[in-house]
C-alpha positions as CSV (number, residue, x, y, z in Angstrom):
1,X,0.0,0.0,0.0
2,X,1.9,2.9,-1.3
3,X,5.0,1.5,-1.3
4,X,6.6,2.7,-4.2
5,X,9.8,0.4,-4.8
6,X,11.2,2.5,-7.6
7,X,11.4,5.5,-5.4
8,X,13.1,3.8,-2.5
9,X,15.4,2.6,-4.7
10,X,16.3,5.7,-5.9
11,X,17.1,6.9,-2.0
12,X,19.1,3.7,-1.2
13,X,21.2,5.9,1.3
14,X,17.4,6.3,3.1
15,X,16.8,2.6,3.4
16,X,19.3,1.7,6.4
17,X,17.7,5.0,8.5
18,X,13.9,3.5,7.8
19,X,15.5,0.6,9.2
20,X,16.9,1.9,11.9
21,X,14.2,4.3,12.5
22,X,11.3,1.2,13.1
23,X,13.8,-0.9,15.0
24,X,14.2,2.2,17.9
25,X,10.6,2.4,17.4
26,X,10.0,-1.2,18.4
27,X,12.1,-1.4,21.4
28,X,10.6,1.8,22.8
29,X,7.2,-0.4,21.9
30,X,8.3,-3.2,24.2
31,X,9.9,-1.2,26.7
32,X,6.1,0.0,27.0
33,X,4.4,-3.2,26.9
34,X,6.8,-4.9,29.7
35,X,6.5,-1.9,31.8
36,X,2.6,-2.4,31.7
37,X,2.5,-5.9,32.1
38,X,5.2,-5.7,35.4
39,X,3.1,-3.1,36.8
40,X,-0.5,-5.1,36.0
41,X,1.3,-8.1,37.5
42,X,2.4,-6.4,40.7
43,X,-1.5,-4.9,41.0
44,X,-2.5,-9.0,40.7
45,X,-0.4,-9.8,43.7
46,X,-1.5,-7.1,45.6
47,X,-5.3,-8.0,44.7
48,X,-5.2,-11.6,45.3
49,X,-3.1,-11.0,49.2
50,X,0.4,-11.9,48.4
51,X,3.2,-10.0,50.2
52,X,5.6,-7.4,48.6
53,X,9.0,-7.8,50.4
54,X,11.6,-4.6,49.4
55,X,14.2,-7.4,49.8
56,X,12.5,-9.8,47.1
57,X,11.1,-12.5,49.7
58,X,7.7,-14.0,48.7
59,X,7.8,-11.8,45.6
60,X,6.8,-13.7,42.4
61,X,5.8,-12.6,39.7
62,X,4.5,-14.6,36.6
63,X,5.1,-12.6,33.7
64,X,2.9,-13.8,31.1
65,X,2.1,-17.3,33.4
66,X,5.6,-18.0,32.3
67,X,8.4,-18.5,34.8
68,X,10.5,-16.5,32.9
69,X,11.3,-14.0,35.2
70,X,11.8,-15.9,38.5
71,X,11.5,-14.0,41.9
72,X,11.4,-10.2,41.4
73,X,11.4,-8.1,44.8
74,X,9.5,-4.1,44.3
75,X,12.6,-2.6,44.4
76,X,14.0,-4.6,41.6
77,X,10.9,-4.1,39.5
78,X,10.6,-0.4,40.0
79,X,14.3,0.0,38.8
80,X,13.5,-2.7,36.0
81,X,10.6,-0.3,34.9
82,X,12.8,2.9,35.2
83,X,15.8,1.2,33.0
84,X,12.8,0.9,30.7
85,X,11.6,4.4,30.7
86,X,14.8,5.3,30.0
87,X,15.5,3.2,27.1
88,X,12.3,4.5,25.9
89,X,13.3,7.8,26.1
90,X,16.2,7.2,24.7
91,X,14.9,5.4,21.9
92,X,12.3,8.3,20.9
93,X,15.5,10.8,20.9
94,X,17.2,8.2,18.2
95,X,13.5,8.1,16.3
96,X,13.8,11.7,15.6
97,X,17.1,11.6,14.3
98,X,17.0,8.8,12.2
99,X,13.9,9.9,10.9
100,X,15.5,13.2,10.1
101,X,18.2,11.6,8.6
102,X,15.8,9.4,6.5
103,X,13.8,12.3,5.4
104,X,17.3,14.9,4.9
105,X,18.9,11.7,2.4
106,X,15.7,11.3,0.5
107,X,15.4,15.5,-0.2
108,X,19.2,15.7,-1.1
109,X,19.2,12.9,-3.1
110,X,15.8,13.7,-5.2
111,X,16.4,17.5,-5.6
112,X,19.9,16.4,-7.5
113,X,18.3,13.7,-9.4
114,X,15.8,16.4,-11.0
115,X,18.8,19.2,-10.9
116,X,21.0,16.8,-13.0
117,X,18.1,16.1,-15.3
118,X,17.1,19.4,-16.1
119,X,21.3,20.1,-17.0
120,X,20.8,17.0,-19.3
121,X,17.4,18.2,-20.5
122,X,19.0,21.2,-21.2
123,X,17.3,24.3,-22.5
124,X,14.2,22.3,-23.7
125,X,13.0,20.9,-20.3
126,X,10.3,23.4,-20.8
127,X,9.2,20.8,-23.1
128,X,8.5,18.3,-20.5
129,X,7.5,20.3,-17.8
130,X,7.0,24.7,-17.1
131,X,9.3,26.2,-15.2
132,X,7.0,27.2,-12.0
133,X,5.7,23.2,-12.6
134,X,9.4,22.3,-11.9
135,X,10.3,24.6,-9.5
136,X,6.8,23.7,-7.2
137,X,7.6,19.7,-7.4
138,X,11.4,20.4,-6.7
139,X,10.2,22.5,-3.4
140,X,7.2,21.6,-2.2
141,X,6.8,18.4,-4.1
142,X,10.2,17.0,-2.2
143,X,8.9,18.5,1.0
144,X,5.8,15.7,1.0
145,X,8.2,12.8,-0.2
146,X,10.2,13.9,3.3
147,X,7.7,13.1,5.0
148,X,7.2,10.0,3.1
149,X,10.8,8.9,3.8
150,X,10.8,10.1,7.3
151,X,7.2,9.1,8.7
152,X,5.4,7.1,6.0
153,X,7.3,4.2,5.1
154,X,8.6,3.4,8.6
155,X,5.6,3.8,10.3
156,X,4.2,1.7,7.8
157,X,6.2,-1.5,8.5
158,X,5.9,-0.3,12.2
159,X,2.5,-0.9,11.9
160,X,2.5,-4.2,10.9
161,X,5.0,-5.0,13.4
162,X,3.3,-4.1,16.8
163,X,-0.1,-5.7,16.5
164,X,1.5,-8.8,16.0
165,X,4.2,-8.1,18.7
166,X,1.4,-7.1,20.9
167,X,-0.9,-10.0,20.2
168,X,2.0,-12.6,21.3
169,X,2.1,-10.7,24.4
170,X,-1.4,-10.2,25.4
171,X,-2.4,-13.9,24.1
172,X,-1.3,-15.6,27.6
173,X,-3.1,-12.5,29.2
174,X,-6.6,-13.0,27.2
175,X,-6.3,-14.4,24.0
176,X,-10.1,-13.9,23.3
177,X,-9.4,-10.0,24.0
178,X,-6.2,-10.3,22.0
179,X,-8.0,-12.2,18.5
180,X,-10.6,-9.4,18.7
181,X,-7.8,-7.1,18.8
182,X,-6.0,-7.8,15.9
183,X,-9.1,-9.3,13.9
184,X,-10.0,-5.2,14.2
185,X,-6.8,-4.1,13.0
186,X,-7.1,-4.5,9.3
187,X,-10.1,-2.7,8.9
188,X,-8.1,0.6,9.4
189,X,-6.1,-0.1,6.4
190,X,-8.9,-1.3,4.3
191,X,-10.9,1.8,5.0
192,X,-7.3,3.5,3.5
193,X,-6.8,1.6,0.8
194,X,-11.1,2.5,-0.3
195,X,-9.7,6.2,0.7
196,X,-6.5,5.9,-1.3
197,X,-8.9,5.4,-4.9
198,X,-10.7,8.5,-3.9
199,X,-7.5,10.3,-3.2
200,X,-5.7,9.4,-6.3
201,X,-8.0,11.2,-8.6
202,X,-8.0,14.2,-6.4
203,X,-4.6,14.4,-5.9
204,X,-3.9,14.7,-9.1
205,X,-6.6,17.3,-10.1
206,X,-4.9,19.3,-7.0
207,X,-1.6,19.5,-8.4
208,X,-2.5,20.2,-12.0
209,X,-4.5,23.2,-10.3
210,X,-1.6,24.4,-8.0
211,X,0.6,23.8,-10.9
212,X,-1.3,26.3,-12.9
213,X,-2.0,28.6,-10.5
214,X,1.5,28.5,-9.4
215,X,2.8,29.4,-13.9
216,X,-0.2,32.0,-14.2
217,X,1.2,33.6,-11.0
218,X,4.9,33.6,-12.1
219,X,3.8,34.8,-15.6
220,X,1.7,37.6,-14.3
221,X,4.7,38.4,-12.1
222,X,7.2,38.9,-14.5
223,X,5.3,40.4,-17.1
224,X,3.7,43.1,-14.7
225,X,5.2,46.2,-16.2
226,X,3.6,45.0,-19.6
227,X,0.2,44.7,-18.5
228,X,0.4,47.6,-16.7
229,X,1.7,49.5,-19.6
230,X,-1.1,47.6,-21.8
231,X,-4.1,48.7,-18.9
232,X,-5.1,44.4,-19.0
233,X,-3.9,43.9,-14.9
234,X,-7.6,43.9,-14.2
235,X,-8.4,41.3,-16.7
236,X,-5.3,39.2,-16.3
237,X,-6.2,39.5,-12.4
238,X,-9.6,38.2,-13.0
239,X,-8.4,35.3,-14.9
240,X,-6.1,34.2,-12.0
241,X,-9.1,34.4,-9.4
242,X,-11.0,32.1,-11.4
243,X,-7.8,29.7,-11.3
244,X,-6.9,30.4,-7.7
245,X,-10.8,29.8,-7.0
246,X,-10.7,26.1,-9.1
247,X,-8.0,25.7,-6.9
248,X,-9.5,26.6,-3.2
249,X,-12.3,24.0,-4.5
250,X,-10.0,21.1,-5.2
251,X,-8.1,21.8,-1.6
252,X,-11.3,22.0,0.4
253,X,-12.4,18.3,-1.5
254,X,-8.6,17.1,-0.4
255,X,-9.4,18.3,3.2
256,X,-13.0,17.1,3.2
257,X,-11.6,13.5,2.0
258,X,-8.8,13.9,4.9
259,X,-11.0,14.4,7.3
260,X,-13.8,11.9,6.6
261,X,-11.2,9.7,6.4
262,X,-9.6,10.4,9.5
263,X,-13.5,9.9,11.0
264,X,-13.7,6.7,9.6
265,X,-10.4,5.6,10.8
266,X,-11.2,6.8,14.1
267,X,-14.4,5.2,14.5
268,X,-12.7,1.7,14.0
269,X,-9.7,2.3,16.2
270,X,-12.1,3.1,19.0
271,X,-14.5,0.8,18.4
272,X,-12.2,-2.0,18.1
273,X,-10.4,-1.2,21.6
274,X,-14.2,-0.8,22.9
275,X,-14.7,-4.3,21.6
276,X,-11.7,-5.7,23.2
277,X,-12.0,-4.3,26.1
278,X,-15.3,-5.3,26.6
279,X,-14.5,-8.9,26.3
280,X,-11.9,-8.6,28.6
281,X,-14.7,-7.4,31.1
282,X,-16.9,-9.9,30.9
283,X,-13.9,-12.2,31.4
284,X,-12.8,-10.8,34.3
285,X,-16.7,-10.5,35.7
286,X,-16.5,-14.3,35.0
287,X,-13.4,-14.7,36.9
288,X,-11.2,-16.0,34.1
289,X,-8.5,-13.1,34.4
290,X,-7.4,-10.9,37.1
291,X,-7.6,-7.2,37.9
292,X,-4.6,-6.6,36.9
293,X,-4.5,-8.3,33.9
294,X,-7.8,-6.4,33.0
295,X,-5.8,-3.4,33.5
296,X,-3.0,-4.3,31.2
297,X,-5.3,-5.4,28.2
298,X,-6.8,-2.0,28.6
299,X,-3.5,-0.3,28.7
300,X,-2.5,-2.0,26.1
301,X,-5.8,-2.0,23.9
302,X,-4.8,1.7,21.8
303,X,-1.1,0.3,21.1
304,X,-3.1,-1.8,18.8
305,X,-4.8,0.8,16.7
306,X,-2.4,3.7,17.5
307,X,0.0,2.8,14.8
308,X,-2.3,2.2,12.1
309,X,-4.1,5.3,13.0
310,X,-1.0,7.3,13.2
311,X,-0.4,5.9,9.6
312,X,-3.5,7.0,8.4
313,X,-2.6,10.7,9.3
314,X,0.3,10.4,7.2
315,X,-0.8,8.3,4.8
316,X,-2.8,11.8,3.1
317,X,0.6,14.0,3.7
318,X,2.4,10.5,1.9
319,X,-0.4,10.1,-1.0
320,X,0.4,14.0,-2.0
321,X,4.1,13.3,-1.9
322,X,3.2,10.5,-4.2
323,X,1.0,12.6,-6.7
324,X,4.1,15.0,-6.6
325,X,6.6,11.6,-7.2
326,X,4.2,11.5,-10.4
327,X,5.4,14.6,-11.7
328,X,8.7,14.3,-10.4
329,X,9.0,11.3,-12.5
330,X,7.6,12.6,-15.5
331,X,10.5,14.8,-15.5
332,X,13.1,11.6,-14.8
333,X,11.8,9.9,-17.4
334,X,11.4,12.9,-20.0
335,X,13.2,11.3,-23.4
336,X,17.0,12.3,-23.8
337,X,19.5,12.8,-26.5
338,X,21.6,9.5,-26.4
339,X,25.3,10.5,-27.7
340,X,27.7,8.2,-28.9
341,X,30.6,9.4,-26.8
342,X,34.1,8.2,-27.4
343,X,36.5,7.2,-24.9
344,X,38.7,9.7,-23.9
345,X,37.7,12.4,-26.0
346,X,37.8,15.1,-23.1
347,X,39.9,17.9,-24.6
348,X,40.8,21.4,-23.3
349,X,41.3,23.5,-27.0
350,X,43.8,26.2,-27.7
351,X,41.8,26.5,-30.9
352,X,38.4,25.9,-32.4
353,X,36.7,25.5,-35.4
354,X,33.3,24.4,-36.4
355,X,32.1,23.0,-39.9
356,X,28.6,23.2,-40.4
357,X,28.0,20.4,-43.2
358,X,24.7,20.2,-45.3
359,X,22.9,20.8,-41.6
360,X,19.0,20.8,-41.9
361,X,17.0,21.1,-38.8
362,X,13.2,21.3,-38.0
363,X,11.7,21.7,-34.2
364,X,8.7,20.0,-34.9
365,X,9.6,17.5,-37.7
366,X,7.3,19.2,-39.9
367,X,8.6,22.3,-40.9
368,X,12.5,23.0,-41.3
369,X,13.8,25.7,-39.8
370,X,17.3,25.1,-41.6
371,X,18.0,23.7,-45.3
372,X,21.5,22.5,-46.5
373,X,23.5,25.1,-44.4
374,X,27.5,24.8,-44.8
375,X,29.7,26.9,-42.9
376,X,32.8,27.3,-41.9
377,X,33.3,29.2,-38.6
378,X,37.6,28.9,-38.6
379,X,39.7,29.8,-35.6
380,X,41.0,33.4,-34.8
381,X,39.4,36.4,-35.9
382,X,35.5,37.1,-36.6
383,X,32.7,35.3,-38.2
384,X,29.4,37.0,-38.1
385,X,25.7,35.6,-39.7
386,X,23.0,38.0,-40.2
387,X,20.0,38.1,-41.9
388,X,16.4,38.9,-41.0
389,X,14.5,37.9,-38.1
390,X,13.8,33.9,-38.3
391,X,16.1,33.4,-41.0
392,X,17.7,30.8,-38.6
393,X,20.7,32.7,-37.4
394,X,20.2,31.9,-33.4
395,X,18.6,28.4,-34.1
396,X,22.9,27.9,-35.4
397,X,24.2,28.9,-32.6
398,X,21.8,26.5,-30.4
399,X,22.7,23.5,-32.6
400,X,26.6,24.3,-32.4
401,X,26.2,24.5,-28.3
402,X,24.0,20.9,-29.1
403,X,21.2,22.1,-27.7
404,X,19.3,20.0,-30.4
405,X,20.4,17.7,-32.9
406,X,20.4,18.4,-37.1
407,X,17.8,16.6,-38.8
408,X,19.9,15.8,-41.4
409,X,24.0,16.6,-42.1
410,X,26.4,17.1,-39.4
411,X,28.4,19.7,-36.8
412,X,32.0,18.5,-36.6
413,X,34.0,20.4,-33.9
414,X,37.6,20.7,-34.7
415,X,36.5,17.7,-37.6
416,X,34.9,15.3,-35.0
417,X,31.4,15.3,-35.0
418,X,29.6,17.1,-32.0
419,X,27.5,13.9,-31.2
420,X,30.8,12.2,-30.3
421,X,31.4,15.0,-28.0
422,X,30.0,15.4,-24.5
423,X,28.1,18.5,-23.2
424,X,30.5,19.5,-20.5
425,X,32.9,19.5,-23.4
426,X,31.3,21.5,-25.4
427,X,30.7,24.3,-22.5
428,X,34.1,23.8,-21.8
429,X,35.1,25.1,-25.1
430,X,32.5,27.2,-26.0
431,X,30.7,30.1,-24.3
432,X,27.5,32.3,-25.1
433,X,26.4,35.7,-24.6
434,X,23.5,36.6,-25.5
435,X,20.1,38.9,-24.8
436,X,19.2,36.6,-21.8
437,X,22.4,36.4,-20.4
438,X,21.6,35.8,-16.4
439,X,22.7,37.9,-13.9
440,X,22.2,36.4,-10.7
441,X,21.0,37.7,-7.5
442,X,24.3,38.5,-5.2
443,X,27.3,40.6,-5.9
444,X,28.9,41.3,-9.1
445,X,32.3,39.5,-7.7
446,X,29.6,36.6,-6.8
447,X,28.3,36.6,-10.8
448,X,31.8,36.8,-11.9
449,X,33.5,33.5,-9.6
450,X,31.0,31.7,-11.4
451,X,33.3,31.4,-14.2
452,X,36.0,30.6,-12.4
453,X,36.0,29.9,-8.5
454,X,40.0,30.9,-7.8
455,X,40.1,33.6,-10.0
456,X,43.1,36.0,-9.1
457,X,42.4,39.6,-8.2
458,X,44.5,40.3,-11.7
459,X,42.0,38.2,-13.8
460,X,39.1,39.4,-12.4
461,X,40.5,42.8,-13.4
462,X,41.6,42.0,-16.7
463,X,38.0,40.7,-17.5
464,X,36.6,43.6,-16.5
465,X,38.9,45.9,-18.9
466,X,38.3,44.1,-21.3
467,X,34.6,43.9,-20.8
468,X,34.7,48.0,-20.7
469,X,33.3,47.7,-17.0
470,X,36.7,48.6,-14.8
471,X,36.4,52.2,-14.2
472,X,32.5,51.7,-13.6
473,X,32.8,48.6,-11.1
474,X,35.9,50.9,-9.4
475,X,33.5,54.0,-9.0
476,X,30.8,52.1,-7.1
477,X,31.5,52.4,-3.1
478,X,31.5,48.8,-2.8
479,X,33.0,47.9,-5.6
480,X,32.8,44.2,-6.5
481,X,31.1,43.6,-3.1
482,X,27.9,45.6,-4.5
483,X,24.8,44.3,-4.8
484,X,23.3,43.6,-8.4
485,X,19.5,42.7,-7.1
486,X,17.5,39.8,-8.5
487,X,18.4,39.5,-12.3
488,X,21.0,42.6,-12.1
489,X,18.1,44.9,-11.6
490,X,20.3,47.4,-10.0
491,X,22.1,47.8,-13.1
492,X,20.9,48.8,-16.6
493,X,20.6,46.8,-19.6
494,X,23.9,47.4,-21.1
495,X,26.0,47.2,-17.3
496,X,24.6,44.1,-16.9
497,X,25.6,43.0,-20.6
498,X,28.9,44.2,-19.7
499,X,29.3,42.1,-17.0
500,X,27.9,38.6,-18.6
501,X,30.5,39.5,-21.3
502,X,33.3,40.0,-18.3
503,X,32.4,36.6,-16.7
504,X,32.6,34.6,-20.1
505,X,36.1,36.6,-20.8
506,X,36.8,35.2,-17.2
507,X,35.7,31.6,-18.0
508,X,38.7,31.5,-20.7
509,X,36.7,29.5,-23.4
510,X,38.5,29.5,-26.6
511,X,35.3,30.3,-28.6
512,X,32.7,32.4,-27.9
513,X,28.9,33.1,-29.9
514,X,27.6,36.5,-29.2
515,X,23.7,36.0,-30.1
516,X,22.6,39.7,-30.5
517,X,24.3,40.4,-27.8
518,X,24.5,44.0,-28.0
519,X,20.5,44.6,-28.2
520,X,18.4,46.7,-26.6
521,X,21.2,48.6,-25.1
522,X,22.2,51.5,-24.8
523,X,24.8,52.8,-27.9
524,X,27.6,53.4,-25.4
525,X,27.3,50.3,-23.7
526,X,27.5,48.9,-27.5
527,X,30.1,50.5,-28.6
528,X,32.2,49.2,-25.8
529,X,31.3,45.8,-26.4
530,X,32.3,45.8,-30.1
531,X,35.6,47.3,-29.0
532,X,35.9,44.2,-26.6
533,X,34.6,41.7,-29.1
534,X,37.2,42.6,-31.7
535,X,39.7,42.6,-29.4
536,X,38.8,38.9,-28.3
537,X,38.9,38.1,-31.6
538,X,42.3,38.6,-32.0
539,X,42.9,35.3,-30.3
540,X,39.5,33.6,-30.0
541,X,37.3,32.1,-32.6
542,X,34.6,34.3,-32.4
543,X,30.8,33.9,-33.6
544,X,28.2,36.9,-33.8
545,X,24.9,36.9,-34.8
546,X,23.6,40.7,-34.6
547,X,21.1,42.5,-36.8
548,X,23.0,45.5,-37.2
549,X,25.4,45.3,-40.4
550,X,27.3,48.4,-39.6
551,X,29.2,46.4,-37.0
552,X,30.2,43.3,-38.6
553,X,31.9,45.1,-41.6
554,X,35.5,44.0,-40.7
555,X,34.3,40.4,-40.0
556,X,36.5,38.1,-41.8
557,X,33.2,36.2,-43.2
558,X,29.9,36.7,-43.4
559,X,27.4,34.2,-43.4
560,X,24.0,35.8,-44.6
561,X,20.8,33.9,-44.2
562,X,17.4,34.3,-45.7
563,X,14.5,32.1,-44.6
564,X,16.5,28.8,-43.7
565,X,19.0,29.4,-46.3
566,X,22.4,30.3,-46.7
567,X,22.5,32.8,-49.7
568,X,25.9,34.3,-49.6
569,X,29.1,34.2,-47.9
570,X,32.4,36.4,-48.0
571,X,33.8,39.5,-46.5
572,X,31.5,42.7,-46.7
573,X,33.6,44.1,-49.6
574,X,33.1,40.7,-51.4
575,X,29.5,40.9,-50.7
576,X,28.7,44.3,-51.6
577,X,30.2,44.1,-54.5
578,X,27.8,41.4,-55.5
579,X,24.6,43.7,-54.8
580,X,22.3,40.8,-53.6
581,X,20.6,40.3,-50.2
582,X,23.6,41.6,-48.5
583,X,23.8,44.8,-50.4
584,X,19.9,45.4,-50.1
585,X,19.9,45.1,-46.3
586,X,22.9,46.7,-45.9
587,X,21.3,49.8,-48.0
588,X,18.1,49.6,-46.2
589,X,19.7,49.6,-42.4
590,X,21.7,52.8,-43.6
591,X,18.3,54.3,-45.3
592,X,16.5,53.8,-41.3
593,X,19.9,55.2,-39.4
594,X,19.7,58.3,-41.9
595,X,16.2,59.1,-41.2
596,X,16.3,58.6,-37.1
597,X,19.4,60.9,-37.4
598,X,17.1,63.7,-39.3
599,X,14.1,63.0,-37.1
């Protein structure tokens, strides 16, 4: 019942502290059960006239009606019974912590299974799942699976444990109370497992709510300033009521169900210790057991149906870490790229070069993005494609990082083809800069380590010279210590450009794609960036992709695309000279600066 083998496998390190956890949990169990059945023993001597000797004379006590435990004096049984309470104590203290540790293995180990996935995934896990979808089963989803690991599974196998511990125990007491007992038992889990078919449909529909909630929420969020600007807040804020209402519905049915099941589970628990303890009344009316044995079976009567009804409770907390496990694992088992690595092919370049050879490429199967593209992007200097917008230019520079893989043709990387080379490889050698460059929340000295952890004081300055960001990083009182805000917001569009282009000049890689990098800046900020982009050419293979033609003029080639196609190629003197598609945009881009510059 719930036990979900593939997910405990996937938490081995969790296994031995579920272990652990039920085994403290049994010997604080029957640390309890022999400290009620000394004491209910003791109360039979005193009730049928026997003498209680501090010095163990005329003491005995028949644990169970075995013989077992021989003469025990009061003094011996009272310390007997506080060795017990303290191992019980003790035993609860170790619960805690193994359950902690069960729970803290299980989170760790889940979060980097989905973390790892998402860096294999790459940049079309949004594919699979949306990004708030991801980021609410990797928080809150993990959160219910702790409890799960921690609570769930070993109270499960706890419960099955003590019932039948308890029934060995109380059968020399009363087994007519004790068969009762444990013929009551199952019907808690029954009523769960009627519950759990119920649940499963619910749960479902409640995460597929909060999931949408949760992505209308985050979308609203960042695009704020835009429906602000656009006067439809009001409507998009009318649209998320209706979700957020769908989705106060579904929890109140999930609460409803928890607690009607809770009711239920309560009813037999109760009833079932009412039953037993009933018989064991009439038996000791009829003279078959003794006062103090009536005692203990009534003691002793909820450690039947406290376990199971402790599972219960978590069993709905468990179920909704399951419903999340089902997303989780959508995301595990979301399709990858297989590559057919070769051994050893780990390589750190001075150099690179990339051969683009009769590539085609479609996203959807259907419609191709790409059509026979062959290029030759050689080391040192500048290579540049332009063209119009979704001519194809950035969907190049996603296929050379291998962010998908050609329909037809082939990428070769320094002439070995890019499917025989691993990712980290490839990000090892080549770095992007582009419009959504991320700056990260923290310092910019925090943004720029990224690149490289034990970067010298001289490097990092270096970076930043070249990157045209010194003298401003120097001018701010806290220099590299200050605070960029969540996505650089404390710096404008073209600082924060700056300072992606500073960490990748940081990271060292020998080539680097600039995918209209320098847009929507300001034209200082771009002019500083084309200075530093030319001067990395000198010894870097540099790519760009821009949409402005007036900076790619001393490019050593020029790629020029045109609806999938490559039309033309050569240096901007070659290509002018040959008055085609070049020569018309080129014409057309100076026609729009001359008219801004008279307006």
């Amino acid at each position: 019942m719930m036990i979900n083998k593939r997910l405990i496998n996937l938490c081995k390190d969790s296994k031995k502290y579920i272990a652990l956890t039920i085994l403290v949990n049994w010997i604080s169990v029957l640390c309890n059960i022999v400290t009620i059945i000394l004491i209910g023993q003791f109360i039979n001597k005193i009730y049928i006239g026997e003498r209680l000797d501090l010095n163990g004379n005329n003491v005995f006590v028949a644990m169970m009606n075995f013989k077992i435990w021989g003469s025990i004096s009061l003094l011996s049984g009272i310390i007997i019974i506080a060795i017990l309470l303290a191992t019980r104590y003790s035993c609860n203290i170790l619960y805690a912590k193994f359950s902690n540790a069960a729970s803290g293995n299980a989170r760790v180990t889940l979060r980097e299974l989905i973390y790892k996935k998402l860096l294999r995934l790459g940049t079309g896990y949004t594919s699979v799942e949306s990004t708030s979808a991801v980021v609410q089963v990797s928080v809150e989803g993990i959160e219910q699976l702790e409890i799960y690991f921690g609570k769930y599974l070993p109270q499960f196998f706890y419960s099955l444990l003590v019932p039948v511990t308890l029934f060995i125990f109380m059968s020399f007491i009363s087994f007519k109370a004790a068969l009762v007992f444990i013929l009551c038992v199952p019907l808690i889990p029954v009523s769960i497992i009627a519950i759990m078919k119920i649940a499963k449909r619910i749960l479902k529909d409640y995460w597929k709510s909060y999931s949408d909630l949760g992505g209308t929420f985050l979308e609203n969020l960042q695009g704020l300033t835009t429906l602000k600007v656009f006067n439809i807040d009001e409507e998009r804020h009318e649209k998320m009521n209706v979700e957020a209402e769908k989705f106060r519905k579904i929890t109140m049915k999930v609460l409803s169900m928890q607690l009607n099941s809770i009711t239920i589970m309560d009813l037999v628990a109760f009833g079932g210790a009412a039953v037993g303890t009933i018989v064991a009344l009439i038996q000791f009316k009829n003279g078959e057991i003794q006062v103090g044995s009536l005692l203990i079976i009534i003691l002793l009567s909820s450690e039947f149906f406290i376990p199971l009804r402790l599972l219960g409770s978590y069993f709905h907390i468990a179920m909704n870490g399951m419903a999340a496990s089902d997303r989780m694992f959508g995301i595990l088992d979301a399709e990858e790229r297989v590559k057919d690595i070769e051994v050893n092919e780990e390589i750190k370049l001075k150099d690179v070069k990339v051969s683009l050879k009769n590539v085609d490429f479609s996203y959807d199967g259907e419609r191709k993005v790409l059509n026979n593209i062959n290029m030759e992007i050689t080391s040192g200097g500048l290579v540049a494609i332009v063209g119009e917008s979704g001519s194809g230019k950035s969907t190049i520079a996603s296929l050379i990082l291998n962010n998908h893989k050609v329909t037809n043709g082939e990428i070769n990387i320094n002439d070995k083809n890019i499917e025989k080379v691993s990712l980290d490889n490839i990000y090892g050698n080549i770095a992007l800069v582009s419009t959504n460059s991320y700056i990260f929340n923290g310092t910019i000295l925090d943004n720029l380590l990224m690149a490289k952890r034990d970067a010298s004081e001289e490097e990092i300055n270096n970076a930043l010279k070249t990157a045209r960001l010194y003298d401003f990083v120097k001018g701010l009182k806290d220099g590299l210590l200050t605070d960029v805000g969540q996505a650089g917001s404390a710096l404008s569009g073209g600082q924060k450009q700056r300072l992606a282009l500073a960490r990748v000049i940081l990271a060292d890689r020998p080539m680097i794609i600039f995918d209209e990098a320098t847009s929507n800046i300001d034209v200082e900020s771009e002019e500083s960036i084309w200075e530093a982009i030319y001067e990395l050419s000198k010894d870097k293979t540099i790519l760009v992709i821009s949409h402005r033609l007036a900076n790619v003029t001393n490019a050593k080639n020029i790629y020029v695309m045109n609806k999938g196609i490559l039309v033309e190629s050569g240096t901007h003197d070659e290509l002018m000279k040959n008055e085609s598609c070049y020569y018309d945009m080129v014409n057309k881009q100076n026609e729009l600066e001359m008219i801004r510059e008279v307006c």
